[in-house]
C-alpha positions in Angstrom: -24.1 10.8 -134.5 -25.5 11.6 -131.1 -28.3 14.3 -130.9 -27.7 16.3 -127.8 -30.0 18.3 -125.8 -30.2 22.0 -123.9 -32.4 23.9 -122.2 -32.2 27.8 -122.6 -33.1 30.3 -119.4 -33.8 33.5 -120.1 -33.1 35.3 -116.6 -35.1 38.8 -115.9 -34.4 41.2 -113.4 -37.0 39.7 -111.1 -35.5 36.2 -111.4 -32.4 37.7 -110.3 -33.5 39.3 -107.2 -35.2 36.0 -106.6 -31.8 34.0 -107.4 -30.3 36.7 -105.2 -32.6 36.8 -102.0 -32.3 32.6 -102.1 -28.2 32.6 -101.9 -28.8 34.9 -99.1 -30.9 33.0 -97.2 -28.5 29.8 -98.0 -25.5 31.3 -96.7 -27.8 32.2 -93.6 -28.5 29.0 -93.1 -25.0 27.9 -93.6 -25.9 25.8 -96.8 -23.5 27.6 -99.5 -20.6 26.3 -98.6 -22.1 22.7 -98.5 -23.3 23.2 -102.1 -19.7 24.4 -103.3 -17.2 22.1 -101.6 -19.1 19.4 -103.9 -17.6 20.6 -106.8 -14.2 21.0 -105.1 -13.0 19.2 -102.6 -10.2 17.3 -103.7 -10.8 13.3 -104.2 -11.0 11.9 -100.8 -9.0 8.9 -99.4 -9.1 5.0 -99.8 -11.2 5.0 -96.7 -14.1 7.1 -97.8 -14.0 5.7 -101.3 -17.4 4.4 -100.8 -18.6 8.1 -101.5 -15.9 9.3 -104.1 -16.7 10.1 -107.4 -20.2 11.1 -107.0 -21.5 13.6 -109.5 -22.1 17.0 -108.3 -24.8 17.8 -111.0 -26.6 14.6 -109.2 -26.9 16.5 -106.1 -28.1 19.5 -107.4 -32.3 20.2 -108.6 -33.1 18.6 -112.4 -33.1 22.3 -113.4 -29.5 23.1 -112.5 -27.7 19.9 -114.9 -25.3 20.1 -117.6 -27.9 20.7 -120.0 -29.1 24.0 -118.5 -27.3 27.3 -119.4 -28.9 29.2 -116.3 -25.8 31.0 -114.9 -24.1 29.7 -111.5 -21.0 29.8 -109.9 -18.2 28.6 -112.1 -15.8 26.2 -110.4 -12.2 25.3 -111.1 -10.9 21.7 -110.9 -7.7 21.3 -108.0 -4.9 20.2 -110.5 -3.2 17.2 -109.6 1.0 17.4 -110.1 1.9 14.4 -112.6 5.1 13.4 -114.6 5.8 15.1 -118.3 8.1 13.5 -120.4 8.2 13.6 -124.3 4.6 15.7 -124.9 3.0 12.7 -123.0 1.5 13.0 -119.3 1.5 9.8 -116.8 -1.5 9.5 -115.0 -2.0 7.1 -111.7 -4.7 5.1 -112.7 -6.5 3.5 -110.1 -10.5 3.9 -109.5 -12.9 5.9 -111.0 -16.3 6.3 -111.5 -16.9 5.8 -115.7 -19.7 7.5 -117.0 -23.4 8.9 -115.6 -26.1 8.6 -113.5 -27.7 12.1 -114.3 -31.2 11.5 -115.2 -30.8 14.1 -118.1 -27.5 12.9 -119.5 -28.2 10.5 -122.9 -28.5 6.5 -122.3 -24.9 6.1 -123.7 -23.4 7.4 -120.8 -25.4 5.0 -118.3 -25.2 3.7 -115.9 -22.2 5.1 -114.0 -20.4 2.3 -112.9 -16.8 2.0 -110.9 -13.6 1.0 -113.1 -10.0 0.6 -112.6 -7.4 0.9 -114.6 -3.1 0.8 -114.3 -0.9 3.6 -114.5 -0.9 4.9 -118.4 0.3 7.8 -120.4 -1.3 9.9 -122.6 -0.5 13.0 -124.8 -0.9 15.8 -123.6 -1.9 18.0 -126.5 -3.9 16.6 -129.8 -1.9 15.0 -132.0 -0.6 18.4 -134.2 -0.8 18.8 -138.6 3.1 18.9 -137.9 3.7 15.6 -136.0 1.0 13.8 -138.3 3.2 15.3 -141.4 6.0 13.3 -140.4 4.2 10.2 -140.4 3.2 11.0 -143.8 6.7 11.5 -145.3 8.1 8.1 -143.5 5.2 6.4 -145.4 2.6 4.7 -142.6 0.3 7.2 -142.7 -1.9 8.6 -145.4 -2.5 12.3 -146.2 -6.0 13.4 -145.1 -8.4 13.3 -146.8 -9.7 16.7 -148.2 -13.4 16.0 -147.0 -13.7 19.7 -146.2 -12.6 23.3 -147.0 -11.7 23.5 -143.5 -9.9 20.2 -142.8 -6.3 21.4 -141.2 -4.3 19.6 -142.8 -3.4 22.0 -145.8 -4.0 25.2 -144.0 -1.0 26.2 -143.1 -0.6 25.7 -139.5 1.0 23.2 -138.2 0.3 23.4 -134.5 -3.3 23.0 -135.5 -5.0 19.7 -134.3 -5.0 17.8 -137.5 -8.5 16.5 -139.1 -9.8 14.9 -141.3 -8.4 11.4 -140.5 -9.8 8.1 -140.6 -9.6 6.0 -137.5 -6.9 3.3 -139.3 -4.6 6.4 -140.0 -4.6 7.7 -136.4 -3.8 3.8 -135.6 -1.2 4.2 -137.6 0.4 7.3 -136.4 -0.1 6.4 -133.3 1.7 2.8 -133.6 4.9 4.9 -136.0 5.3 6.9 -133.0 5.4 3.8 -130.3 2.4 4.3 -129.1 -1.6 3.4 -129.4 -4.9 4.8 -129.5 -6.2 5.1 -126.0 -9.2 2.9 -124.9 -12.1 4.7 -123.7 -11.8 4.2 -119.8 -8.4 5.5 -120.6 -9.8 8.6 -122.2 -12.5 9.6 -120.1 -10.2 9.2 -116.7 -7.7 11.6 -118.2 -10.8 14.3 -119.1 -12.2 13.8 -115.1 -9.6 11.8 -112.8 -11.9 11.0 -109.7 -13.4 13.9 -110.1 -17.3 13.9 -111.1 -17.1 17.1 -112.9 -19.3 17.5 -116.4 -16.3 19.3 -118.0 -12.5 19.0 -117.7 -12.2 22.1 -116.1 -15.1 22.5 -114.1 -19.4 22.6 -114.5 -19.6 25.6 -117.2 -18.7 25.6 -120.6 -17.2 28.9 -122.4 -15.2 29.6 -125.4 -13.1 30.7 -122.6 -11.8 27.1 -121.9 -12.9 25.5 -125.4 -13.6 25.5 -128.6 -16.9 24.5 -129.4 -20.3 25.9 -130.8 -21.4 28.5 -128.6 -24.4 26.8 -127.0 -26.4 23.9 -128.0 -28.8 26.2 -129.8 -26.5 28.1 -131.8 -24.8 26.6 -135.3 -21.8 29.3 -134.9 -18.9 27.9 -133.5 -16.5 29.7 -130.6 -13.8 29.8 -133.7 -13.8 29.6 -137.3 -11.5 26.5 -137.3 -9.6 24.5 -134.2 -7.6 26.2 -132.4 -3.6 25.8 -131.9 -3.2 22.9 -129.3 -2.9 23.5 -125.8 -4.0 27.8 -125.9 -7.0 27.0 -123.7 -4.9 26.4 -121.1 -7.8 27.1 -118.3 -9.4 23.8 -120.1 -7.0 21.6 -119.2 -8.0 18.5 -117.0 -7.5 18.0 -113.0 -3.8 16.4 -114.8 -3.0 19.0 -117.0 -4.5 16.8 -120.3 -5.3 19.9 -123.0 -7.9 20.3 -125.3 -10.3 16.9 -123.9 -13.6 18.9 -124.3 -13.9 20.7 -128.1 -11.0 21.0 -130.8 -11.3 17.9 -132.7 -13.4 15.0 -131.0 -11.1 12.0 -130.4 -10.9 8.9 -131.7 -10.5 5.8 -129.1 -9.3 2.5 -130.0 -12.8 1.0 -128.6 -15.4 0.0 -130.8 -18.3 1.6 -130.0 -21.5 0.4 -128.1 -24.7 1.8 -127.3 -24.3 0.3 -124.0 -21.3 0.0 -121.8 -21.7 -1.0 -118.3 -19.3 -2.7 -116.6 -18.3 -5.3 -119.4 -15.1 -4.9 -121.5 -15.1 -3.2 -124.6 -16.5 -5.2 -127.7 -14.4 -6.8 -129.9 -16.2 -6.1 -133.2 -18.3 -3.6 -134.2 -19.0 -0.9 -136.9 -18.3 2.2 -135.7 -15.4 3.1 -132.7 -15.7 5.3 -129.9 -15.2 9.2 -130.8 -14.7 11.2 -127.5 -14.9 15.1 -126.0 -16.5 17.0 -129.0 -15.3 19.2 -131.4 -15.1 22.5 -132.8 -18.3 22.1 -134.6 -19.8 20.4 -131.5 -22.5 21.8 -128.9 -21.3 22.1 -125.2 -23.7 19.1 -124.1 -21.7 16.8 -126.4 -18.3 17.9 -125.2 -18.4 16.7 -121.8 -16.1 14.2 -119.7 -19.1 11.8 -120.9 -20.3 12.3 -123.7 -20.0 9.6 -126.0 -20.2 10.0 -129.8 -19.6 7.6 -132.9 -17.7 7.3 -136.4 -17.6 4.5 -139.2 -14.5 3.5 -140.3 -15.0 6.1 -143.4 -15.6 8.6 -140.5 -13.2 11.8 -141.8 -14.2 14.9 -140.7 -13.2 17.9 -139.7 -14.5 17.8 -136.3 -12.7 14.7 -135.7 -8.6 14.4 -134.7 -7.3 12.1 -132.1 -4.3 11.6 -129.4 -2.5 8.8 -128.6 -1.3 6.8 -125.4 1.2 4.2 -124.1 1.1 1.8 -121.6 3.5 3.0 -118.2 
């Protein structure tokens, strides 16, 4: 796996007024506004695309990155209106920035490069112990295995995300329910849109709007297991896409590669892609994109999945 990095700030009472006299003289100098509108302006039109997608931690000093839990304004994402039909979401495709160019952010995620892609669906929750119980009765699927005391799949709660399942299972459920694993273009564009934003909902991470370990120095986790699908609503992506940063990380159908770049996914390998972090992951591996790993014995109980279709 990935290691991720973070840098802690401890903030005294003298920082603050410092922090405090510097916004003032920014809004003075009618700066403040500049420095927010980044984060929110909604994406722009075909003519400026030139200047879409760029990140907003790019922008911003090296000491104010994803990596960095000084405190700043938190931002929320304009949510775009899409279809629902059957649990599943269809998003609009089109172009997108794919991964990084933040000097901090791992080499995985680089370089950011544009993509396109067609119209697609995807769920819109993580696939639940419930649905993946189905598949288990009619036969394709396998039970989980019980890697782990706190694997979901016997815990009694079936609107859990479920773990514990190996990537050819989730291929499974995903093809006895008519539909596939999503690539990882597919995945990351449903966690940011054209949005350059470091998590799904914004440019903080909480336990507010996931569930992962509290920071990247801490082993304790924002929950003792994965939480219910879809009850962090305010996580939700620029779509509506639930539970795309923490939970369960997701599996992909890609196989996985150090390096992306503009090239189409491999088509061998011996690990796939595993995307947005889980429960038991820290808050710099959980974002839009972060990129993480898992062997085809890869059974965790930080890992679950979702599936998608083509439109």
């Amino acid at each position: 796996m990935n290691p991720s990095r973070s840098a802690v700030v401890v903030v005294t009472a003298a920082v603050v007024g410092s922090m405090l006299a510097t916004v003032a003289r920014a809004l003075t100098d009618g700066l403040a506004p500049a420095a927010s509108s980044a984060a929110l302006a909604p994406p722009p039109s075909p003519a400026s695309a030139a200047h879409e997608d760029v990140e907003p931690d790019e922008l911003r000093p090296p000491s104010d990155n994803p990596y960095d839990d000084s405190p700043r304004p938190h931002p929320t994402v304009p949510r775009q209106h899409v279809t629902l039909r059957d649990g599943m979401l269809r998003l609009p495709g089109g172009r997108f920035v794919m991964g990084s160019s933040n000097p901090h952010a791992p080499p995985n995620e680089r370089p950011a490069r544009p993509q396109s892609l067609p119209p697609f669906w995807i769920d819109r929750t993580e696939v639940t112990v419930g649905a993946y119980r189905s598949c288990v009765e009619a036969g394709p699927c396998a039970r989980p295995a019980r890697t782990s005391a706190t694997c979901t799949f016997d815990a009694g709660d079936p609107e859990r995300p479920v773990s514990c399942v190996h990537w050819r299972d989730a291929d499974a459920y995903c093809r006895f329910s008519g539909k596939r694993l999503p690539s990882e273009m597919e995945w990351e564009y449903a966690a940011r849109g054209r949005l350059a934003v470091a998590f799904p909902w914004g440019s903080r991470a909480s336990c507010t709007e996931a569930v992962t370990l509290i920071n990247d120095q801490s082993g304790l986790s924002c929950a003792k297991y994965p939480a219910r699908v879809g009850t962090h609503p305010a996580g939700a992506s620029v779509f509506g896409v639930h539970d795309m940063s923490g939970n369960v990380e997701e599996w992909t159908a890609d196989w996985y590669t150090e390096a992306r770049g503009p090239s189409a996914a491999p088509r061998a390998g011996a690990a796939y892609g595993l995307r947005g972090g889980g429960w038991l992951s820290s808050p710099s591996m959980s974002r839009t994109t972060s990129r993480n790993w898992g062997s085809a014995l890869e059974a965790g109980p930080n890992v679950g999945f979702r599936c998608a279709r083509d439109d």
